[in-house]
N, C-alpha and C positions, 0 to 999 in steps of 0.2 A: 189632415183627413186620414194619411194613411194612419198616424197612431190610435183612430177613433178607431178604425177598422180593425185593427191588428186586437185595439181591447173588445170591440164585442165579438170578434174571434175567437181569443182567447175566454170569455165567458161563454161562451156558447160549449165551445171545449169541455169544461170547468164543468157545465150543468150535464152533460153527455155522462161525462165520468160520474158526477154525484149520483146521477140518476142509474146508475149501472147496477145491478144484481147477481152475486155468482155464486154456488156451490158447487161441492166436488159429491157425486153421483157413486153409488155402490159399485161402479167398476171403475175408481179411481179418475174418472176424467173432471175436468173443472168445464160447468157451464156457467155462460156468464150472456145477462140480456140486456137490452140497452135500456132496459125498462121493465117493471112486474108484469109477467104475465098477463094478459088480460083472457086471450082464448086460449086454454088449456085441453086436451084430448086425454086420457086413459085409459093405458090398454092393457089393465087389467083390473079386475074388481076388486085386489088390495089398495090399487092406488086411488081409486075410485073413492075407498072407504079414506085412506088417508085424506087424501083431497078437501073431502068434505070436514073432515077433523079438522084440520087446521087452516079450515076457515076459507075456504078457498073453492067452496060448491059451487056459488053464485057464478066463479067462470069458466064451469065446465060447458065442451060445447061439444063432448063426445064422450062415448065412454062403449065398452066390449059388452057381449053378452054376457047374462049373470050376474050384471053389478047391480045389485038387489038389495044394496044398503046405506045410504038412509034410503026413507022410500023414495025421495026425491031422485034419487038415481034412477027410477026404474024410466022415469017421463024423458033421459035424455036420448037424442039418439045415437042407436050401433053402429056402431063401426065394423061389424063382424066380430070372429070369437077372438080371444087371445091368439090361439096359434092358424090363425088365419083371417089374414087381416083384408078389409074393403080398402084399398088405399087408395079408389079414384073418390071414395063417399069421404075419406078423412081428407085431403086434402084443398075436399070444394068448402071442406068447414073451415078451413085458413085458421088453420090453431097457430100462435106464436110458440107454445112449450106442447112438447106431448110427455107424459110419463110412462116410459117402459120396463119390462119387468125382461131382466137378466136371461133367466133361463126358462119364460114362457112364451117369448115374441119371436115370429122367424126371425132367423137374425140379417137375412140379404132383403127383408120387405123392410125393418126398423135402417138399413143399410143405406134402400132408397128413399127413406122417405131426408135423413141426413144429405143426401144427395142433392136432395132438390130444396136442400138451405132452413129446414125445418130443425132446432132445435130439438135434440132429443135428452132428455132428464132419466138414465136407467137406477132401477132400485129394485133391491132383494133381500130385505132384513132379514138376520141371521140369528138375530139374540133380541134380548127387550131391549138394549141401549141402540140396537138399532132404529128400533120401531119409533124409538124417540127423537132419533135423530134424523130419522125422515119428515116425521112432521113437523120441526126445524127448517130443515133445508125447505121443504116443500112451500111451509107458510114466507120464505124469506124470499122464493122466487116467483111468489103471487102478492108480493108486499101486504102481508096480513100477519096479525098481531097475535092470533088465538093461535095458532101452533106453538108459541112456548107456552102459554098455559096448559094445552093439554098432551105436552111430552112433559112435563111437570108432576101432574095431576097421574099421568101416567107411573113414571118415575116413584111416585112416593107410594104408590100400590101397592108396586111391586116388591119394593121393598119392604111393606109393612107384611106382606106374604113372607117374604122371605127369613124374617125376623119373625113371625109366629111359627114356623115350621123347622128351622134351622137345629131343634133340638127335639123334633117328633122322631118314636121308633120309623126305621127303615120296613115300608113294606115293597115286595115285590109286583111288576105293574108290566103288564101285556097291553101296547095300546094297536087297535087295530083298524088299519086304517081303508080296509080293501077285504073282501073276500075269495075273491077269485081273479087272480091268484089274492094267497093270502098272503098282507103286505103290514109291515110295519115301521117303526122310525126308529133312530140309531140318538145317542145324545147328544149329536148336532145339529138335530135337527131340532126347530123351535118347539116342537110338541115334546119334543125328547127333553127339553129343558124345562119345559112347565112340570114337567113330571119330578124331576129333578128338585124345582125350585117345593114343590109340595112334600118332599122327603121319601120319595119311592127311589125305586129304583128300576132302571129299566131293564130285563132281562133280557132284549138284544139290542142292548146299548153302545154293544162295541163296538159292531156289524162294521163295514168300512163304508157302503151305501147309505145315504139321507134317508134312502126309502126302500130299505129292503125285502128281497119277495123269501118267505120261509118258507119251509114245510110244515105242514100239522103237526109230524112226529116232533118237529124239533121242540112246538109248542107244549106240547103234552111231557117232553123231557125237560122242559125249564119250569114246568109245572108252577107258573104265579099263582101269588095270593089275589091279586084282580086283574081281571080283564075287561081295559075300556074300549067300545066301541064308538067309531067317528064315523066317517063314509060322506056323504054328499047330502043327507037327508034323513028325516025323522024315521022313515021305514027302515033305516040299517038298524035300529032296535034290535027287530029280529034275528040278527046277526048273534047275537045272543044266545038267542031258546038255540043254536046251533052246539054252544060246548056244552047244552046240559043233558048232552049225551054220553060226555065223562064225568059221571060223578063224581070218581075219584082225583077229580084236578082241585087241588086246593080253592081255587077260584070260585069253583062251583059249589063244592063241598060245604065251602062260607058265605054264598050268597051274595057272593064278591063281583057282580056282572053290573054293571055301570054305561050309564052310555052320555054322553056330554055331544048337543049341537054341533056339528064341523063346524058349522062358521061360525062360532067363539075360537074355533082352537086354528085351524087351519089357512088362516089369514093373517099378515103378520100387520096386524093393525087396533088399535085400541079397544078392539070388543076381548084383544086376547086376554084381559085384563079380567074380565068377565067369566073367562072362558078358567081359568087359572080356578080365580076361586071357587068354581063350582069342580073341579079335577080337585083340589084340594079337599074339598069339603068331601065328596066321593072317597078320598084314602083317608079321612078321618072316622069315618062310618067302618072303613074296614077294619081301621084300627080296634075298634069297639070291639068286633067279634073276632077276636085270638083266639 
């Protein structure tokens, strides 16, 4: 008897461990579940959008203000915003995984919620091999399939951009991400690299801030050939008719005032892909008029 015990012990063990799921999370740590995911929380609307990429919508069972993408996110319920979170509302949803985001989530509410035994998954892509390897990790900690297909699908994109542009002239490239103050990105940041991958260049690319705040003057002495505007929304357009009050800025001069959706660019998540080729397509137009 005892040996019958000791083997469905031993099996039991066996299926615990088979059935275990782990990856290691953009701040180095290895999480690991006794099983895929089934109720998932995100507390942010990049991982919301990942989420859903790789297959993994169907067990979402929270998600932050703002996550407006697929539409299906808009129907689940908040949790409150990223940087303040409801944690008596996330907690009665009894999520097994929640996905948080590095440098958007308080860090002593993501602190308690670890506290009281909740798994937490943090992520912050930093480049496209990121964005791809999130929705890897993501799809393998919800045991779902489609996340290697569409860090795949992704992957070969970006590389077909990158291999069409890799020998375009260099044009000069203002991306503006804020107006007041007026704010831009450095080239580590992701936007800073889409720019990059399209053959511009960014003229405060060296900055040592992700997201630096400038002055006007400086802009108008770095004098780009285009200047793209982002912002939060279709009305930062206007942000535009703003420099064509210097004619004399090469940018304007050329007709070079461009504006590309934030959310293609400003989430690090598969629509950036989107987001790429239409920033690309924009410094091919300017290329036109030298």
């Amino acid at each position: 008897m005892l040996g019958v015990s000791l083997a469905l012990l031993f099996g039991l063990v066996g299926q615990v461990y088979a059935d275990e799921v782990c990856a290691i999370d953009d701040s180095g740590r290895e999480i690991c579940l006794a099983a895929p995911a089934e109720r998932i929380a995100s507390l942010s609307p990049g991982a919301t959008e990942l989420l859903f990429a790789a297959g993994a919508g169907e067990r979402l069972v929270a998600v932050v203000d703002h996550s407006d993408f697929p539409p299906e996110a808009g129907k689940l319920p908040s949790v409150g915003s990223h940087d303040r979170l409801d944690l008596e509302r996330l907690v009665s949803l009894q999520p097994d995984l929640v996905i948080g985001w590095i440098t958007g989530n308080p860090v002593e509410q993501v602190a308690r919620l670890e506290r009281l035994g909740v798994p937490v998954f943090r992520i912050e892509p930093r480049d496209f091999e990121g964005i791809a390897t999130a929705l890897e990790r993501l799809a393998r900690l919800a045991g779902e399939a489609q996340g290697s297909l569409a860090a795949e699908r992704f992957r070969q994109g970006i590389a077909e951009l990158e291999a069409r542009h890799e020998a375009a002239p260099a044009v000069s490239v203002f991306y503006q991400v804020w107006d007041s103050p007026l704010m831009t990105v450095n080239d580590e940041h992701l936007i800073g690299k889409v720019v990059t991958l399209c053959g511009g260049v960014n003229v405060f690319g060296d900055l040592s801030r992700l997201v630096p705040r400038i002055g006007e003057e400086a802009l108008l002495a770095a004098d780009p050939e285009v200047i793209l505007a982002g912002g939060r929304g279709e009305e930062n357009r206007s942000w535009l008719d703003y420099w064509r009050r210097y004619p004399d800025l090469t940018a304007v001069a050329r007709d070079n005032l461009f504006f590309v959706p934030p959310s293609l660019l400003q989430r690090p998540t598969p629509r950036l892909l989107e987001g790429s080729r239409r920033l690309c397509e924009k410094l091919e137009v300017a290329r036109g008029r030298y």
